[in-house]
N, C-alpha and C positions, 0 to 999 in steps of 0.2 A: 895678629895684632893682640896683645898686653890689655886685657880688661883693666878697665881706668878702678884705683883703689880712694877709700874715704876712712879716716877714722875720725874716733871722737870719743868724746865721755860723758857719762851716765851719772850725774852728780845722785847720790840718795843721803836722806839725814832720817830721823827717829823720831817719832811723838807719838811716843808711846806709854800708856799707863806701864808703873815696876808691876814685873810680874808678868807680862805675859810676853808671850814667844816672839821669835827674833826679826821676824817676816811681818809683825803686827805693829801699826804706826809709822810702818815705812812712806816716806815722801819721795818722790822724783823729783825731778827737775829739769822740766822742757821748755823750749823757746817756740813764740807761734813765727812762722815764715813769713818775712816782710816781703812789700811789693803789691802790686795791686792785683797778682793772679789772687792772694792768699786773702786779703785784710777781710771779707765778706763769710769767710769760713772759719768754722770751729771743729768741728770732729774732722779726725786725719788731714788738719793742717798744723801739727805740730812735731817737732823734731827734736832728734836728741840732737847738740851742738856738735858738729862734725864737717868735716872737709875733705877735699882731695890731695894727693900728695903724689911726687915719684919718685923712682926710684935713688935719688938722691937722700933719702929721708926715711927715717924708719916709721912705722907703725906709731906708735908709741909717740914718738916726738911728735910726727905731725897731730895725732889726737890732742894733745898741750898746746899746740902753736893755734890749732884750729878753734878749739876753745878760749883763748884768747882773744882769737881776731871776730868773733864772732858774739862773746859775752861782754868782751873789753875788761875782765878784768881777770889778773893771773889764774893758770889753771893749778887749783888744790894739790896737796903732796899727798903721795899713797899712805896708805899700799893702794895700788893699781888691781882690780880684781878682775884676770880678762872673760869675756863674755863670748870671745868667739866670734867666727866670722857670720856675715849671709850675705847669700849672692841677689841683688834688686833685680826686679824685674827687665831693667833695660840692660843689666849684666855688669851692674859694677858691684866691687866687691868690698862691701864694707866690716871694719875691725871696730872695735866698742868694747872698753873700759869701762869698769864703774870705780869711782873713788867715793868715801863718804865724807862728806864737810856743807858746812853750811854757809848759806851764802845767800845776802839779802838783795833779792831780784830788782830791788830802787837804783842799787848803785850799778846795775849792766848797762853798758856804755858798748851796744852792738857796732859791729862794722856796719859795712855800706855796700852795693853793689850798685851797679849802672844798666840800664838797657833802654832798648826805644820803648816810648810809650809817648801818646797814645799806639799800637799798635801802625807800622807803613804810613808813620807822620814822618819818621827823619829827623822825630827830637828826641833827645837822649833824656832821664830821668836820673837820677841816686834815691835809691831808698837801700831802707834798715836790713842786714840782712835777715833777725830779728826784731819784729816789733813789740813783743811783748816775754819778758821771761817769766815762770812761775812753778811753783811747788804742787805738785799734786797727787794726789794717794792713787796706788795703781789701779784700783779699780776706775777712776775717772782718767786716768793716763791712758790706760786701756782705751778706751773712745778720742781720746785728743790724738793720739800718736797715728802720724803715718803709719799706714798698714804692714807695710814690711819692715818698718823695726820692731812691732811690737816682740816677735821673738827675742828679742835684748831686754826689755820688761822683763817677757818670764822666764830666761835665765837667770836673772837678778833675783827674782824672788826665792827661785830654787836654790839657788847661792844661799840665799839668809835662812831661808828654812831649815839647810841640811847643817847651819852651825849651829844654830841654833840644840 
C-alpha cells in the first residue's frame, strides 16, 4: 500500500530593521486546527495549510489547491522555495513549499470539514478547517507548530540564512 501524501505552503513575509541579515524579522504564517479536538489548545496545535492529494495531481498543485481550500483565499505566486519532504509519525508523507507574500489573516475565509460530535451521538457537526490564521516570528512558531513540521521551519530559516 502507497503511503497517503499532503502538501502545502509555508507562507513567510519580513519585518525587519535595514541592515540586518536575511533570516532576521522573518514572520510565518500558520493556521490553528479547527474543531473541538484543537479549539482548547495552543502550543503544537498549529499547522502549516496543507492537504492530501493522489496521484492524479502533482505536488505542487495540490499545495495551491490545498491552500486555498483551507485559507479561502488564492495561493500567492513564486518563486516556490521547496523545503522537502518528512515522513509523520503515522507514515504519511508530507512536501512543503515556502513562497514569500503577505497576506492579512482578517480576510481568511477557511474551508470546513464534518464529523460526529458530540463523540457516538450520531450527529454530524461542520467546523473550520482553520479557526484562526496568524503571523508569527519563528521562535514562537517553534512552540505553536505541530511537532513534526517544525523541521519545515528550520529548513526555511536555513533557506534565508544561507542567501543571505
Amino acid at each position: 500500500m502507497t503511503a497517503k501524501r499532503s502538501a502545502g505552503l509555508l507562507l513567510f513575509r519580513f519585518r525587519r530593521p535595514p541592515g540586518t541579515d536575511t533570516a532576521a524579522g522573518v514572520e510565518i504564517l500558520l493556521g490553528h486546527m479547527g474543531g473541538p479536538l484543537w479549539e482548547r489548545r495552543d502550543a503544537g496545535a498549529w499547522a502549516i495549510p496543507k492537504g492530501e492529494y493522489g496521484p492524479e495531481e502533482t505536488a505542487r498543485d495540490a499545495a495551491r489547491r490545498e491552500f486555498e481550500e483551507e485559507i479561502g483565499l488564492p495561493p500567492p505566486e513564486g518563486p516556490y522555495l521547496p523545503l522537502g519532504e518528512v515522513r509523520m509519525i503515522g507514515g504519511k508523507l508530507v512536501t512543503i513549499w515556502a513562497v514569500r507574500a503577505d497576506l492579512d489573516p482578517a480576510l481568511a475565509v477557511p474551508g470546513t470539514f464534518t464529523m460526529e460530535w458530540p463523540p457516538k451521538s450520531g450527529r454530524t457537526a461542520e467546523f473550520p478547517e482553520l479557526d484562526r490564521v496568524e503571523w508569527f516570528a519563528p521562535q514562537v512558531a517553534r512552540n505553536k507548530l505541530v511537532v513534526s513540521q517544525i523541521p519545515f521551519l528550520e529548513r526555511l530559516l536555513e533557506l534565508l540564512r544561507n542567501q543571505g
